[in-house]
One Martini backbone bead per residue (centre of mass of N, CA, C, O) as a GRO file, in nm:
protein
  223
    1UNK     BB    1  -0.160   1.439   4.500
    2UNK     BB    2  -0.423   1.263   4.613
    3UNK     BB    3  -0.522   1.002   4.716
    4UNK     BB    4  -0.796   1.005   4.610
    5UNK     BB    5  -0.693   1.088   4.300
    6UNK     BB    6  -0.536   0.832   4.264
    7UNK     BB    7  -0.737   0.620   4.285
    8UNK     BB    8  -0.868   0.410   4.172
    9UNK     BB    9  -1.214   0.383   3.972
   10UNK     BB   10  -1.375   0.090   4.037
   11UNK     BB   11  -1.576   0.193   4.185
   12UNK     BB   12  -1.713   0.373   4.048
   13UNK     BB   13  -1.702   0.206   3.756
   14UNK     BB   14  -1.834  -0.094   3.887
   15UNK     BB   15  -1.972   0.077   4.170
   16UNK     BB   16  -2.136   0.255   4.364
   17UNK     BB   17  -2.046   0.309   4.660
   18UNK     BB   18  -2.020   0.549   4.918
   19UNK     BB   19  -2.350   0.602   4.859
   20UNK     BB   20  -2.617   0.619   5.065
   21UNK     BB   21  -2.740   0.335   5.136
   22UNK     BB   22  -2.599   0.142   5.403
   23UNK     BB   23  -2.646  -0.165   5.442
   24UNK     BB   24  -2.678  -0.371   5.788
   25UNK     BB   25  -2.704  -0.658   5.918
   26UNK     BB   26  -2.857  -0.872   6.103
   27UNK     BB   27  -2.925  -1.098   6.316
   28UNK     BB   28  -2.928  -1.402   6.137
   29UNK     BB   29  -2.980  -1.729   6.110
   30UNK     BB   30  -3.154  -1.783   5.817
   31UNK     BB   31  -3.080  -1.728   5.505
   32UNK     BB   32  -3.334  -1.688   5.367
   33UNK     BB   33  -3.438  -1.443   5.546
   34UNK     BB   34  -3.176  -1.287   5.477
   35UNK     BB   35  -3.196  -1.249   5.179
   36UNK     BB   36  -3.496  -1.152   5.150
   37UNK     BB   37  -3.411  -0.897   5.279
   38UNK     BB   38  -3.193  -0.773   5.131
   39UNK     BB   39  -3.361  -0.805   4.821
   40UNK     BB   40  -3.502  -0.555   4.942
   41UNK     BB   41  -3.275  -0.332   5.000
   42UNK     BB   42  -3.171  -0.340   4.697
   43UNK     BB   43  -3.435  -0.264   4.544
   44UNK     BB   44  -3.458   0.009   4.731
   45UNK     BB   45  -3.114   0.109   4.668
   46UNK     BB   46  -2.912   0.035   4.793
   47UNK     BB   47  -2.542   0.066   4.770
   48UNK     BB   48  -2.438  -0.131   5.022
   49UNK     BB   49  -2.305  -0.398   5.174
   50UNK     BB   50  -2.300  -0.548   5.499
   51UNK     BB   51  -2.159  -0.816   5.703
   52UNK     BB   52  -2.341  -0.841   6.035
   53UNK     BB   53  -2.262  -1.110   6.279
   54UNK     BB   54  -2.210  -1.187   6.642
   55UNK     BB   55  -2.346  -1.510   6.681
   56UNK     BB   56  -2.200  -1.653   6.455
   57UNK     BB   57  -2.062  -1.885   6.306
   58UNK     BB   58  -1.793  -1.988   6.100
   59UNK     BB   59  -1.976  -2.104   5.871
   60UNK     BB   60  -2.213  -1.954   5.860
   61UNK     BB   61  -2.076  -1.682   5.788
   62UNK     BB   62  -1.993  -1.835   5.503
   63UNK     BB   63  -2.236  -1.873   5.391
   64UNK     BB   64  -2.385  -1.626   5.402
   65UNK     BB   65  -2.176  -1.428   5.254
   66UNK     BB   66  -2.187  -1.607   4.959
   67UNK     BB   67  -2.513  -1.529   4.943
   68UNK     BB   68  -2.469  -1.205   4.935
   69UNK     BB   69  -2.231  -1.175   4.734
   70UNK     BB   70  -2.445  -1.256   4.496
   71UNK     BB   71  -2.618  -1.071   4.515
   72UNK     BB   72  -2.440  -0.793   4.455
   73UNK     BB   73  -2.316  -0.872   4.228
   74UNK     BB   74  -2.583  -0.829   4.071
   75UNK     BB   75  -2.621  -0.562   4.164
   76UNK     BB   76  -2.321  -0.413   4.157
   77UNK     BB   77  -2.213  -0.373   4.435
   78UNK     BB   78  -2.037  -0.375   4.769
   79UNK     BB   79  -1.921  -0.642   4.983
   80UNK     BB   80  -1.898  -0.600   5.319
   81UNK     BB   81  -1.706  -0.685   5.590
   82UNK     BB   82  -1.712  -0.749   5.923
   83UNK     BB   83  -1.415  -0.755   6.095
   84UNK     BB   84  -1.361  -1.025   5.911
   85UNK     BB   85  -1.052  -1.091   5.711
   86UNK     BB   86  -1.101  -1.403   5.661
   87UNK     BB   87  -1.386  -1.399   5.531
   88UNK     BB   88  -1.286  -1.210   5.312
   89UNK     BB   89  -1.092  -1.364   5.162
   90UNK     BB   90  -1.241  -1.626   5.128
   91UNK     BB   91  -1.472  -1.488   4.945
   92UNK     BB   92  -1.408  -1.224   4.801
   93UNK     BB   93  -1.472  -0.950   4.876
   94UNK     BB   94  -1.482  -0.612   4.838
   95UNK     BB   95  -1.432  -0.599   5.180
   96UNK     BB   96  -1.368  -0.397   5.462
   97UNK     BB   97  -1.459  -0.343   5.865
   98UNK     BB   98  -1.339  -0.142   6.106
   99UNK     BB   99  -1.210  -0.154   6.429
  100UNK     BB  100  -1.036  -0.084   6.736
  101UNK     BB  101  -1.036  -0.462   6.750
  102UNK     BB  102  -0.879  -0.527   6.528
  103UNK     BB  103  -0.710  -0.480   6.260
  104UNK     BB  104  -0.488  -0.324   6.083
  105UNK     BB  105  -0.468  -0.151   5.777
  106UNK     BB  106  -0.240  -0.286   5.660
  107UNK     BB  107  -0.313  -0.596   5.732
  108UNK     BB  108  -0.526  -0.578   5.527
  109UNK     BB  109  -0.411  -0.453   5.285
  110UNK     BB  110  -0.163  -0.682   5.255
  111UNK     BB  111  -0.435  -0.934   5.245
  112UNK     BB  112  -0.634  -0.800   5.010
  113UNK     BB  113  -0.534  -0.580   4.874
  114UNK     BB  114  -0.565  -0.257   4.664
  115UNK     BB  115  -0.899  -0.324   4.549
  116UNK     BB  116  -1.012  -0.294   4.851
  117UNK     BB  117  -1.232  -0.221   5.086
  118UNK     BB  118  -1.173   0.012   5.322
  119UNK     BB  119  -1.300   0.060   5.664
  120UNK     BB  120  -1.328   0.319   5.945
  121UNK     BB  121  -1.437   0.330   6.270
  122UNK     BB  122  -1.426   0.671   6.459
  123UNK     BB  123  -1.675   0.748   6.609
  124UNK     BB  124  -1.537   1.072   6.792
  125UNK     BB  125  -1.273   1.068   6.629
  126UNK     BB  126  -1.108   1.247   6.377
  127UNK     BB  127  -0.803   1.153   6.407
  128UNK     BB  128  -0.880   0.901   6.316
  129UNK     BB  129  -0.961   0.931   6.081
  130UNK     BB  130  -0.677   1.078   5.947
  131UNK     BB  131  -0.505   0.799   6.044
  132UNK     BB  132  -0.709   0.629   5.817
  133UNK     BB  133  -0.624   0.832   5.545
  134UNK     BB  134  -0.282   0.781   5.589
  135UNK     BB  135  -0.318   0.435   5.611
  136UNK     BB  136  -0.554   0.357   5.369
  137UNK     BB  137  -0.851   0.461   5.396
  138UNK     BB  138  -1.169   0.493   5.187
  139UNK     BB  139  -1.339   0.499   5.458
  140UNK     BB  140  -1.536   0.696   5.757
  141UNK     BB  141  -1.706   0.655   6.063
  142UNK     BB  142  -1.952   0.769   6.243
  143UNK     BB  143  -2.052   0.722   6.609
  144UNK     BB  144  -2.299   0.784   6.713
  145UNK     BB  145  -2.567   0.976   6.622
  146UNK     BB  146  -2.771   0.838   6.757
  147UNK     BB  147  -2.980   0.664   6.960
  148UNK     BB  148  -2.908   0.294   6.993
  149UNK     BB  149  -3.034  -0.049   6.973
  150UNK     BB  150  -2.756  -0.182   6.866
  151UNK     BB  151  -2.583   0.041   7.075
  152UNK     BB  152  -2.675   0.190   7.377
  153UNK     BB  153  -2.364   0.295   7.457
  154UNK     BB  154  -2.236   0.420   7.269
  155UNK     BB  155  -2.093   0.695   7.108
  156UNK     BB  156  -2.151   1.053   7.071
  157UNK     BB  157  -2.183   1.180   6.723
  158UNK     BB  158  -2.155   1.496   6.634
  159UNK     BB  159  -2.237   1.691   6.394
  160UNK     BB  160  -2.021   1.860   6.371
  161UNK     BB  161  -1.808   1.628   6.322
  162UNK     BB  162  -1.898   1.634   6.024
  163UNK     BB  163  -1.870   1.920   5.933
  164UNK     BB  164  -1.526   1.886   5.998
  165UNK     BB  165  -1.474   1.657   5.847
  166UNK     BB  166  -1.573   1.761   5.532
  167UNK     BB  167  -1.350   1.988   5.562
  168UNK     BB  168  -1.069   1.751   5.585
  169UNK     BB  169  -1.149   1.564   5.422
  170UNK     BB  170  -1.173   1.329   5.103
  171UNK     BB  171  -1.350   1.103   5.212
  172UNK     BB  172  -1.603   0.913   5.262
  173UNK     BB  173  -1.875   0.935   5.468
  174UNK     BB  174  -2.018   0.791   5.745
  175UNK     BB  175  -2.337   0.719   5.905
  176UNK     BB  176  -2.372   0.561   6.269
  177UNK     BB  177  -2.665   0.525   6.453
  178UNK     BB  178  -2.997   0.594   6.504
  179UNK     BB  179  -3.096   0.583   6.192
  180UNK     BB  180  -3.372   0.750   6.020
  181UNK     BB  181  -3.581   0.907   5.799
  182UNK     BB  182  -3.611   1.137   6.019
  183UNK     BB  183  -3.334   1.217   6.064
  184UNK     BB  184  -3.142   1.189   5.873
  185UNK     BB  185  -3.056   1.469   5.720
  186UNK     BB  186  -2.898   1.579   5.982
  187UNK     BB  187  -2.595   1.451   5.852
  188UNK     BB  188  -2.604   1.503   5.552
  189UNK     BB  189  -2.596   1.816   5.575
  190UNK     BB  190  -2.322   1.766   5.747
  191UNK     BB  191  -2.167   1.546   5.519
  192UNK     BB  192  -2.299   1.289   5.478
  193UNK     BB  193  -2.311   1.027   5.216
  194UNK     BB  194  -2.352   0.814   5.468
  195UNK     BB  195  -2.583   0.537   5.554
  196UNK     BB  196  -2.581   0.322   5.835
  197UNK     BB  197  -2.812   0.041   5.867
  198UNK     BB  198  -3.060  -0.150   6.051
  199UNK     BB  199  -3.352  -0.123   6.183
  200UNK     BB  200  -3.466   0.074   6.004
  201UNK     BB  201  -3.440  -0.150   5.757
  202UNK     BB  202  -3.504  -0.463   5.891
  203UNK     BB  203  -3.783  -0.400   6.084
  204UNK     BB  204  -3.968  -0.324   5.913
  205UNK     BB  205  -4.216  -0.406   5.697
  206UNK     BB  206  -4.098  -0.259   5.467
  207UNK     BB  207  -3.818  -0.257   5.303
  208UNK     BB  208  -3.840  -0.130   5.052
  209UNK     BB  209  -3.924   0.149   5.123
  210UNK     BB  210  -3.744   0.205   5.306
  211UNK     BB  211  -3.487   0.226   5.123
  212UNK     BB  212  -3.634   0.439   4.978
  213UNK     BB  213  -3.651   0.633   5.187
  214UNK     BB  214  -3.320   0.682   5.205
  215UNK     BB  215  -3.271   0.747   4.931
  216UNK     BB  216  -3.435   1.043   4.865
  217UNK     BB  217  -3.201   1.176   5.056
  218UNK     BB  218  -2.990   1.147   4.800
  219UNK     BB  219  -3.104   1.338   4.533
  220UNK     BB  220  -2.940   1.572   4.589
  221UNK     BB  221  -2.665   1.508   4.636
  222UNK     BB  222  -2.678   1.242   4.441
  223UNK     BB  223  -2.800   1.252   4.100
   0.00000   0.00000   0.00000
């Protein structure tokens, strides 16, 4: 048996799951227009949601946090913090999302318990997949896609890459970096589960409708 087929069922019926639009927080230092962003990609259909702030200190980071999970809880989907595992501990999130200069999944998996998602990103090489799925990783995300404004230096992970990994993994595939509603088809058709976005889902002028428009290209994928 696979660890996939091991795995706990709590996320698919508890949580909407790694499937769909993965919404990924902008640097916002105001809770309310931030929270009123969120209520709005969460209404179009949102499946997933990162807090990923780089600017803020930790006091903000905490309260940002809580009003974030409370959203989630609401809508009843995962609430995923972005690098901080303290952060993630104290407010007790759904999850974290590791980078390279994290700490390991090991040491996430074991100060947050069995229950929690993690996620690992694992930029343009599939290895490093492997061994985040071997390590005890539940999704991991490939990316730049495309040429991204929130980190326009990223490496870009081709398509093809997306195509390899779901011949080859059982876990849910992430693509991200400089996806919009334009292009995200073509990582989708590659292979990719979910898409997380950032600019093009929060700076959109109307979020909830940019939301649906990304949901409505996982109506084949995931009916």
């Amino acid at each position: 048996m696979s660890r996939a087929q091991a795995r706990p069922e709590r996320w698919v019926v508890s949580h909407a799951g790694v499937r769909g639009l993965y919404a990924v927080t902008p640097d916002e230092p105001d809770i309310g227009s931030l929270a009123r962003k969120v209520r709005k990609a969460l209404a179009g259909g949102a499946r997933i949601l990162q807090y990923r702030n780089k600017s803020a200190n930790a006091a903000l980071r905490r309260e940002q946090g809580t009003a974030l999970l409370a959203l989630c809880r609401e809508a009843r989907i995962p609430f995923v913090i972005n690098d901080d595992l303290d952060l993630a501990r104290a407010i007790r999130a759904d999850g974290l999302h590791l980078g390279r200069d994290d700490v390991s999944i090991a040491v996430a998996r074991a100060q947050l318990g069995e229950d929690k998602l993690l996620g690992v990103s694992c930029y343009d090489r599939l290895e490093l997949a492997l061994a985040a799925r071997e390590a005890g990783a539940d999704y991991v995300a490939f990316g730049s896609a495309f040429p991204s404004s929130t980190k326009p230096e990223a490496t870009r992970a081709p398509l093809s890459l997306y195509r390899e990994a779901r011949a080859r993994l059982d876990l849910p595939i992430v693509a991200i970096g400089g996806i919009t509603t334009e292009n995200a088809h073509n990582v989708i058709e590659a292979g990719a589960d979910a898409v997380a976005v950032i600019s093009a889902l929060f700076d959109s002028p109307d979020i909830e409708a940019a939301a649906r428009g990304f949901s409505r290209l996982f109506d084949k994928k995931n009916p």
